[in-house]
N, C-alpha and C positions, 0 to 999 in steps of 0.2 A: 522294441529295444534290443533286442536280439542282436541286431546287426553292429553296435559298440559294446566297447568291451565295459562294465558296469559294476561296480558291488553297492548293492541296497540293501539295507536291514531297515528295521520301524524308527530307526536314529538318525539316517543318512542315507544319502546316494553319493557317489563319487563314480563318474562316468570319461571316459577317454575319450577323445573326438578322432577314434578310427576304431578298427576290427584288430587290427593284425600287430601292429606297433609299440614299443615301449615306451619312447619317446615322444608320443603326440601329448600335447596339452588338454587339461582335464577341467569338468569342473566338480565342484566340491560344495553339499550343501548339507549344513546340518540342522537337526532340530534345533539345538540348545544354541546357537549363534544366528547373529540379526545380519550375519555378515557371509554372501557367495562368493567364490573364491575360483578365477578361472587362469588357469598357467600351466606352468611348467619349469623345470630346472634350466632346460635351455633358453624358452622366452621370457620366462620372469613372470613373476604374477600378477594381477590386479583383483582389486578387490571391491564389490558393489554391495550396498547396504539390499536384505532382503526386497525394498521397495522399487528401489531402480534397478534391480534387474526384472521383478515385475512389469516395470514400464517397458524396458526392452523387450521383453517377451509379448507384450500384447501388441507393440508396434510390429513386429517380426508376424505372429498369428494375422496382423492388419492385410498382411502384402507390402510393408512401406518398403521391404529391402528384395524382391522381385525381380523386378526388370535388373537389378544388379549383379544377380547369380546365376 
């Protein structure tokens, strides 16, 4: 995890999807909320209930999005 920029405690992770940038969009997951949170000021955020992003992550660990990157 090194390589984005990150701050974790035992409550959270909030993670930047670049190294170097202020402005990349982040995501944001806390203990105390059912709800993951991936944006930014300039793209706007959305928001997936802990479960489906679950499912997007095990489709993602599958290979389903692969040959598209």
């Amino acid at each position: 995890m090194s390589e984005l920029k990150s701050d974790i405690t035992s409550e959270y992770i909030n993670m930047t999807f670049c190294a170097n940038c202020k402005n990349c969009p982040a995501i944001n997951i806390t203990k105390d909320s059912d709800i993951v949170v991936i944006g930014g000021d300039d793209e706007g955020y959305t928001k997936f209930t802990k479960e489906q992003f679950l499912l997007f992550i095990k489709q993602i660990k599958k290979g389903t999005f692969d040959e598209y990157i």
